[in-house]
DSSP file (Angstrom, degrees, kcal/mol; ACC not computed):
  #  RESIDUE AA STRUCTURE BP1 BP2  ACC     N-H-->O    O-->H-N    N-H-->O    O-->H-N    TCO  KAPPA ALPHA  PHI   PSI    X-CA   Y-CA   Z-CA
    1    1 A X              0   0    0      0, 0.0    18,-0.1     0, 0.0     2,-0.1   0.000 360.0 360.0 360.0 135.5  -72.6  278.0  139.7
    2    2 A X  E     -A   18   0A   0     16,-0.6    16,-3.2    92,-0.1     2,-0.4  -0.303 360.0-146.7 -37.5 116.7  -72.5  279.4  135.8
    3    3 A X  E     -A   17   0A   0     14,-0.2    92,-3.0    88,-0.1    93,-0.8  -0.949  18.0-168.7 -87.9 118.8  -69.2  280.1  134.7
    4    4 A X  E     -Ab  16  96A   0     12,-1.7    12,-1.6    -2,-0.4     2,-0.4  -0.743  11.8-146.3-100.8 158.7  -69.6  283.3  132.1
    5    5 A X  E     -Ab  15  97A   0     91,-1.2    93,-1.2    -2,-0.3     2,-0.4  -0.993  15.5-172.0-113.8  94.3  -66.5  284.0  130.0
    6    6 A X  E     -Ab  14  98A   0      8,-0.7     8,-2.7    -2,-0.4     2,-0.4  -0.793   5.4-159.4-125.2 156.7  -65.8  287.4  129.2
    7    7 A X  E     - b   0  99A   0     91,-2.2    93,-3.4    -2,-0.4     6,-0.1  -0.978  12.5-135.4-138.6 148.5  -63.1  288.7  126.9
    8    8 A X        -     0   0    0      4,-0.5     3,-0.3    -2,-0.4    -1,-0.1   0.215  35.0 -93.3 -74.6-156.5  -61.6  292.0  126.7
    9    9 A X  S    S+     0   0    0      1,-0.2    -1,-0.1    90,-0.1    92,-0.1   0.488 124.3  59.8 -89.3 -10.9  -60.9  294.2  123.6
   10   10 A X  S    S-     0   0    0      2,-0.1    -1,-0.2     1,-0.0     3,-0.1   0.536 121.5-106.4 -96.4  10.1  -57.6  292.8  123.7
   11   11 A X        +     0   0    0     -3,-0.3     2,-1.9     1,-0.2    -2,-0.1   0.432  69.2 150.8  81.6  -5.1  -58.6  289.4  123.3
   12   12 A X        -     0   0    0     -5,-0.0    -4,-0.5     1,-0.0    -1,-0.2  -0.409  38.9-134.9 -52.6  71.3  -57.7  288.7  127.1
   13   13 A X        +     0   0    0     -2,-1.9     2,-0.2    -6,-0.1    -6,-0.2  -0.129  24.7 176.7 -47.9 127.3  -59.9  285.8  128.6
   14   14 A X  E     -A    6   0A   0     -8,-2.7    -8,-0.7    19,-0.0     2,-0.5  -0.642   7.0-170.2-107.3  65.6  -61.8  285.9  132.1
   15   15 A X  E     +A    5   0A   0     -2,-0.2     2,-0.3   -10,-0.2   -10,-0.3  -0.550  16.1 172.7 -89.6 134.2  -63.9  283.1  133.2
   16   16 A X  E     -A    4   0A   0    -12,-1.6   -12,-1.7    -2,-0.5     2,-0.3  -0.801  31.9-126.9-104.5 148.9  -65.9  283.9  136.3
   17   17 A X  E     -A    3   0A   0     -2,-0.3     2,-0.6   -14,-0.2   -14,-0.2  -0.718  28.2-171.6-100.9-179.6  -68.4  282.2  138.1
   18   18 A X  E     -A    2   0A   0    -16,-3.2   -16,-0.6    -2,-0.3     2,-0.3  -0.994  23.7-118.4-162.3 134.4  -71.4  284.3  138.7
   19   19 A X    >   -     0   0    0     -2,-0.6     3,-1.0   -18,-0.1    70,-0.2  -0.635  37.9-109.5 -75.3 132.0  -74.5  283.3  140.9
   20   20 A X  T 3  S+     0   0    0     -2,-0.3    70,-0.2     1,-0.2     3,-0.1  -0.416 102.7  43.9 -87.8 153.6  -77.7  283.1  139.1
   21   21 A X  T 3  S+     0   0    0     68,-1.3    -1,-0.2     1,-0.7     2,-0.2  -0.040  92.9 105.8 114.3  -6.9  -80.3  285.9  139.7
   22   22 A X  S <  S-     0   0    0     -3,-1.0    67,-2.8    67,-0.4    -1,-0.7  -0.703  77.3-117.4 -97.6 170.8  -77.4  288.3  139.5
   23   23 A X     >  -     0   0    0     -2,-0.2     4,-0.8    65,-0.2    62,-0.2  -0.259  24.0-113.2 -88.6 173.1  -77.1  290.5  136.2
   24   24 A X  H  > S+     0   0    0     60,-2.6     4,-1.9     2,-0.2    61,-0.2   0.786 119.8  54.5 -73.2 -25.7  -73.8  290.2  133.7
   25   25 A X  H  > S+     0   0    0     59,-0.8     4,-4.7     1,-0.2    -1,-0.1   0.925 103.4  47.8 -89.0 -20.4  -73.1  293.6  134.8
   26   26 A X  H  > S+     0   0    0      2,-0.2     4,-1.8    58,-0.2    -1,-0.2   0.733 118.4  43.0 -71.5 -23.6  -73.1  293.0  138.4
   27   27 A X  H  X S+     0   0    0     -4,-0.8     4,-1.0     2,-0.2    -2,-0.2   0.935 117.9  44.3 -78.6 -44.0  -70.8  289.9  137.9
   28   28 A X  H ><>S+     0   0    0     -4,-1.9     5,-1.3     2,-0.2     3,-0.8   0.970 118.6  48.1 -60.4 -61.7  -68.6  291.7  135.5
   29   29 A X  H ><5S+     0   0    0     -4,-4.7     3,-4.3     1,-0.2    -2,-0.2   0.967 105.7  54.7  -0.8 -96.8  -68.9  294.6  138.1
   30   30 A X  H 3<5S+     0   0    0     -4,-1.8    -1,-0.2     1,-0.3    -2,-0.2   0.700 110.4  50.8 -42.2 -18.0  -68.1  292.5  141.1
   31   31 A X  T <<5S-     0   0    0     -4,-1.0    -1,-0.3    -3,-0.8    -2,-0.2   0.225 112.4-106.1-119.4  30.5  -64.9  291.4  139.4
   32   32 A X  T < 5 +     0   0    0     -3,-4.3    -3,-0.2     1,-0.2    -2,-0.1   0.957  66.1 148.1  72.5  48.1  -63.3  294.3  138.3
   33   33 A X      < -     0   0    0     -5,-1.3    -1,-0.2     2,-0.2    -4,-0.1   0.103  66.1-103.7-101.9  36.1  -64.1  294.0  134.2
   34   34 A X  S    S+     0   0    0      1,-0.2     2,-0.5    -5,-0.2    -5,-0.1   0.498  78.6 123.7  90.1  -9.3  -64.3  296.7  133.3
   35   35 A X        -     0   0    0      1,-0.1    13,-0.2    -7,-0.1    -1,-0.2  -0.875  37.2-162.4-117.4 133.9  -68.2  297.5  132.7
   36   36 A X        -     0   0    0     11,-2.7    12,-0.2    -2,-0.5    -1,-0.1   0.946   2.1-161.8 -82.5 -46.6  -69.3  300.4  134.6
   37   37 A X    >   -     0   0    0     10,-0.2     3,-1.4     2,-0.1     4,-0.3   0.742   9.1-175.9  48.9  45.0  -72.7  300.2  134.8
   38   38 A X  T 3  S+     0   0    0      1,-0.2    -3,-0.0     2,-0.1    -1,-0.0   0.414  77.6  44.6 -21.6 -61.3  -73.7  303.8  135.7
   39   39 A X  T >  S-     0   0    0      1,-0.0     3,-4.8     0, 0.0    -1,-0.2  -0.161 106.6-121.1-118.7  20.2  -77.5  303.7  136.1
   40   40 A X  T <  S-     0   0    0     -3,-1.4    -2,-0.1     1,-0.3    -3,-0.1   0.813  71.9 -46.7  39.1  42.0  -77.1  300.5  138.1
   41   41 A X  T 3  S+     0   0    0     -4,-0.3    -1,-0.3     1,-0.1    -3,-0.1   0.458  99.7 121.4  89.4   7.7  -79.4  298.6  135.6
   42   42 A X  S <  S-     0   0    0     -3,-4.8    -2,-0.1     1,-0.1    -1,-0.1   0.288  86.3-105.3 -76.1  37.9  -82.6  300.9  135.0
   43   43 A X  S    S+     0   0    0      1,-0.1    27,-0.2    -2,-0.1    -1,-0.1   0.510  86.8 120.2  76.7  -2.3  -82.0  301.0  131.3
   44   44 A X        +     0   0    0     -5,-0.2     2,-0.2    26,-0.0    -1,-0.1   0.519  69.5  18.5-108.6  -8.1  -80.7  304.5  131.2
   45   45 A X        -     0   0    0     -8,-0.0     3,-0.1     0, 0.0    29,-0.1  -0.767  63.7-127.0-133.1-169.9  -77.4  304.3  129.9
   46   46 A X    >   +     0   0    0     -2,-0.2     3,-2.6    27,-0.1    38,-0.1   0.550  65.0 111.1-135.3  12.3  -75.2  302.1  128.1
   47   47 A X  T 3  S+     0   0    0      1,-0.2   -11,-2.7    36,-0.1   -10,-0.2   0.246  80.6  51.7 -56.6  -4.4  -72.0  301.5  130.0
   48   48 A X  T 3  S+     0   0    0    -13,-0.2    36,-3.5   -12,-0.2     2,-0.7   0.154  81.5 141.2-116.1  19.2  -72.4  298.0  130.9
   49   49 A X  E <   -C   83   0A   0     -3,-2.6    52,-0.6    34,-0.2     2,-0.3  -0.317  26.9-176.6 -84.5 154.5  -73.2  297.1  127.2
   50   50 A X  E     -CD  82 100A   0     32,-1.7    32,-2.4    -2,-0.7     2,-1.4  -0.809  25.6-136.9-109.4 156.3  -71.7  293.7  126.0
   51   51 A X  E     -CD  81  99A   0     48,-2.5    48,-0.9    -2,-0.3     2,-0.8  -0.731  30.8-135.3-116.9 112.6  -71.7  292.0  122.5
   52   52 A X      > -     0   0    0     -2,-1.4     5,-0.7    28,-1.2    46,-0.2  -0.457  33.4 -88.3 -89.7 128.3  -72.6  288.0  123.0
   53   53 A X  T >>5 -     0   0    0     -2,-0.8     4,-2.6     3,-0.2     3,-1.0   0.541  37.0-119.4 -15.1 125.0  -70.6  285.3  121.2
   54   54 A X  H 3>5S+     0   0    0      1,-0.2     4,-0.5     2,-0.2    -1,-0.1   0.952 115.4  66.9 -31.3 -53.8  -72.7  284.9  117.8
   55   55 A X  H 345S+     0   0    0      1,-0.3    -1,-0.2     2,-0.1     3,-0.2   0.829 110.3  29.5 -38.2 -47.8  -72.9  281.0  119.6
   56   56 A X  H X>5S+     0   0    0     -3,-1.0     3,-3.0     1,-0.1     4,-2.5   0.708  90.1  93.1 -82.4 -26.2  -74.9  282.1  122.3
   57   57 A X  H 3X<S+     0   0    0     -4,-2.6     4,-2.3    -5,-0.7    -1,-0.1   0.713  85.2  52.6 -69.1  -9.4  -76.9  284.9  121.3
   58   58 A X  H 3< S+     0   0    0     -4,-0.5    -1,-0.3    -3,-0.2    -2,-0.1   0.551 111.5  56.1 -82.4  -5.5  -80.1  283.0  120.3
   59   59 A X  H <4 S+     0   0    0     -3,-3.0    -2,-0.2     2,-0.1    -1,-0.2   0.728 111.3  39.3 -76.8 -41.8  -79.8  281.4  123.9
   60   60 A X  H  < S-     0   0    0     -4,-2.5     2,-0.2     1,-0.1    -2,-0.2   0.947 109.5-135.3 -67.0 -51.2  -79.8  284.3  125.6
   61   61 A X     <  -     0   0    0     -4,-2.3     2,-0.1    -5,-0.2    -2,-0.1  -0.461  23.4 -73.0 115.6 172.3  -82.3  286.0  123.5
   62   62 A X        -     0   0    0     -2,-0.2     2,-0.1     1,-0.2    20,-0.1  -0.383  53.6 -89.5 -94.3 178.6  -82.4  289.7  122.0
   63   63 A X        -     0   0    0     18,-0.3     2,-0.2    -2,-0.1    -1,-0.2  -0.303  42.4 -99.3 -86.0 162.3  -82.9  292.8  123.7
   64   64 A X     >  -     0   0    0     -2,-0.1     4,-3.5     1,-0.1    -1,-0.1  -0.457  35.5 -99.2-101.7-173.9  -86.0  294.5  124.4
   65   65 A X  H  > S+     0   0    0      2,-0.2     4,-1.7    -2,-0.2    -1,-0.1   0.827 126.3  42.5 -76.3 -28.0  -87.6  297.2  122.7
   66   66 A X  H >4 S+     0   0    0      2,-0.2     3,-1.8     3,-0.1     5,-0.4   0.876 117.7  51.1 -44.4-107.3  -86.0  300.0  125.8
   67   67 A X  H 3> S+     0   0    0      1,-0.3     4,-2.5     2,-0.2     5,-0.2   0.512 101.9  55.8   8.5 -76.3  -82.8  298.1  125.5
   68   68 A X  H 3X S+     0   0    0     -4,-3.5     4,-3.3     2,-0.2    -1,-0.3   0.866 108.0  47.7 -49.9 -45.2  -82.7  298.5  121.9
   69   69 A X  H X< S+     0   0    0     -3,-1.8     3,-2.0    -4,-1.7     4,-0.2   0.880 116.3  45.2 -53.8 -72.3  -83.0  302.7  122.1
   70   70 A X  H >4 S+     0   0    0      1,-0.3     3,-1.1     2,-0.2    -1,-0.3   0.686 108.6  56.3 -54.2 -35.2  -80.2  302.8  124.7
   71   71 A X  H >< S+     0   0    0     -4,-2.5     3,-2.6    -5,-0.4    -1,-0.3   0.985  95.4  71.0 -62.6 -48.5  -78.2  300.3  122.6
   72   72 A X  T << S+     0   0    0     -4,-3.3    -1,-0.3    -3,-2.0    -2,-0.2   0.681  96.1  48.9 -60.4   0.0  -78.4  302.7  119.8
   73   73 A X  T <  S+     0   0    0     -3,-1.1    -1,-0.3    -4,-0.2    -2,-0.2   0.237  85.8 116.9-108.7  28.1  -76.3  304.8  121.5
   74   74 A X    <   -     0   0    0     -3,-2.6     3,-0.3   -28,-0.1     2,-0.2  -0.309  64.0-122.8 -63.3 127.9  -73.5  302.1  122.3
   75   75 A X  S    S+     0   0    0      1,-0.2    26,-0.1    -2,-0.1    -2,-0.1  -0.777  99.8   8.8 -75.5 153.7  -69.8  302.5  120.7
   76   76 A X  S    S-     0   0    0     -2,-0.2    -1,-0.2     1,-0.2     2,-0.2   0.859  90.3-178.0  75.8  61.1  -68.9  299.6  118.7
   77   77 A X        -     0   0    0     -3,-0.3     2,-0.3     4,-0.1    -1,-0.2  -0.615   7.5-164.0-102.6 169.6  -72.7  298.0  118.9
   78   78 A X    >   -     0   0    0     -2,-0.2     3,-3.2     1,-0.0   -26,-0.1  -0.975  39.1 -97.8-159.1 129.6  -72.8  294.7  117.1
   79   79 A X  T 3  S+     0   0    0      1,-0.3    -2,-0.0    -2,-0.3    -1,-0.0   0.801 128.8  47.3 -36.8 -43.9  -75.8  292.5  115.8
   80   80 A X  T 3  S+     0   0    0    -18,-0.1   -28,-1.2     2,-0.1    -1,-0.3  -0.223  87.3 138.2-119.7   6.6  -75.2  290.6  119.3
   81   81 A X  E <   +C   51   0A   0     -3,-3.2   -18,-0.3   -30,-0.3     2,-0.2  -0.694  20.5 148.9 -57.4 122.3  -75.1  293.6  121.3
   82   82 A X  E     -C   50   0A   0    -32,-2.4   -32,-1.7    -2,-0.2     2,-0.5  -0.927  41.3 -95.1-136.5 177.7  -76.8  293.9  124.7
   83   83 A X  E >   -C   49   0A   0    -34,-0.2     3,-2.7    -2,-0.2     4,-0.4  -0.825  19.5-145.2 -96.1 126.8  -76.8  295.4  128.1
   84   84 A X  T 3  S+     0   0    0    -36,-3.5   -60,-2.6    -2,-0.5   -59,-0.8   0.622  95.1  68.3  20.8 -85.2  -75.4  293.9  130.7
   85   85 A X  T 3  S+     0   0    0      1,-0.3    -1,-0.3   -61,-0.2   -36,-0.0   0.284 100.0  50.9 -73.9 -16.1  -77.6  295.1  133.0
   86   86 A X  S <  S+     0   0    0     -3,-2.7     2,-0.5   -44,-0.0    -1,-0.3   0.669  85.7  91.9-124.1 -17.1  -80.6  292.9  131.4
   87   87 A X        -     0   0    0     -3,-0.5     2,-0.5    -4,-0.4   -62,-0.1  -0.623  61.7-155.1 -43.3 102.4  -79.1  289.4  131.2
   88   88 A X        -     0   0    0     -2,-0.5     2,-0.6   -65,-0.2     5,-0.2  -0.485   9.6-128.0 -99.1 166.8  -79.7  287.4  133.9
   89   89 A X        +     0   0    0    -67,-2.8   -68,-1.3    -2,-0.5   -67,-0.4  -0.637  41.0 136.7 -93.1 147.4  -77.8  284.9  134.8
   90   90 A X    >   -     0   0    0     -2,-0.6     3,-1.5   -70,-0.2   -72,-0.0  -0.917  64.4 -69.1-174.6 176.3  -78.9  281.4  135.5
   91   91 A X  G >  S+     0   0    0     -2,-0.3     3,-1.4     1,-0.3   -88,-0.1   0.611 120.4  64.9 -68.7 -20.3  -77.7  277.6  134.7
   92   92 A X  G 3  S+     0   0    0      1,-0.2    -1,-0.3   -90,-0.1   -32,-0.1   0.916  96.1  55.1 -82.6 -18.4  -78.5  277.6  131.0
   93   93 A X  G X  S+     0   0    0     -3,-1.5     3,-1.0    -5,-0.2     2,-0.4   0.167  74.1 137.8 -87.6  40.3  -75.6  280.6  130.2
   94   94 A X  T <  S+     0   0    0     -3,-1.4   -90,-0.2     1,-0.2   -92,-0.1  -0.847  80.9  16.6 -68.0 127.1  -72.8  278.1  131.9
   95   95 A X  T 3  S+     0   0    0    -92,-3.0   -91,-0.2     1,-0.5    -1,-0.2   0.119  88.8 153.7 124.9   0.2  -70.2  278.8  129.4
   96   96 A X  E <   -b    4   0A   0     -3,-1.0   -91,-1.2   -93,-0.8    -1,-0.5  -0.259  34.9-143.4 -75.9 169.6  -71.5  281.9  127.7
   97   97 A X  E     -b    5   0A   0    -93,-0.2     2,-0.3   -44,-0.1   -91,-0.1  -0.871  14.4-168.5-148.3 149.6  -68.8  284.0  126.2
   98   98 A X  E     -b    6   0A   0    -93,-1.2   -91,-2.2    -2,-0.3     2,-0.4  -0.958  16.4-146.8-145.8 131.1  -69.0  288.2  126.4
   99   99 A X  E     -bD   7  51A   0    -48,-0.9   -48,-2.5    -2,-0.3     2,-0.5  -0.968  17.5-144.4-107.0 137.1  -66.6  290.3  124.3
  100  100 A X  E     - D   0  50A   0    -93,-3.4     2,-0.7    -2,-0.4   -50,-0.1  -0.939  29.8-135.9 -85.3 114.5  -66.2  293.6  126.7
  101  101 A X        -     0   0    0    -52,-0.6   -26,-0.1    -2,-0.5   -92,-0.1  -0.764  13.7 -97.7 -84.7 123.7  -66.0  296.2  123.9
  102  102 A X              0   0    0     -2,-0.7    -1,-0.1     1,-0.2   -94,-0.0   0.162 360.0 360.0 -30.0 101.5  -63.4  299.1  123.7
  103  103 A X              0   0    0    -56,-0.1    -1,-0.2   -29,-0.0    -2,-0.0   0.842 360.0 360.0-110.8 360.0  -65.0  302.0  124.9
């Protein structure tokens, strides 16, 4: 299983593993980190977003053009800002590192 990494706004590391097919906000979810994920991944809010390590984000990929509106209403958004809720997770993001941002 992918280990994802997430760190809080306090600089406070968390590596989980997380099963692939599942989203980052249902792993982040499932382990108490903090990400709410309100609209339980249709795009409609922005409570699960996360900003991924500058290192990773061309692996992950950008958001899409939905994504992006809803990001624009993100605190603290970040070139490397996405939601959650639209990464899935799968063997190539073992390692991937998530700043949880202060909301």
């Amino acid at each position: 299983m992918p280990k994802l990494i997430f760190v809080d706004s306090e600089g406070t590391e968390k590596s989980v593993e997380a099963e692939n097919g599942l989203s980052v906000m249902e792993v982040a979810r499932d382990n108490d980190l903090e990400i709410e994920g309100t609209c339980g991944g249709s795009i409609s809010c922005c409570t699960c977003h996360v900003i991924i390590d500058k290192d990773w984000f061309s692996i992950v990929g950008g958001p899409n053009p939905d994504e992006e509106d809803m990001l624009d209403l993100a605190v603290g958004l970040q070139p490397t800002s996405r939601l959650g809720c639209q990464i899935e997770v799968s063997d190539k993001l073992d390692g991937l590192r998530l700043l949880i941002p202060e909301e």
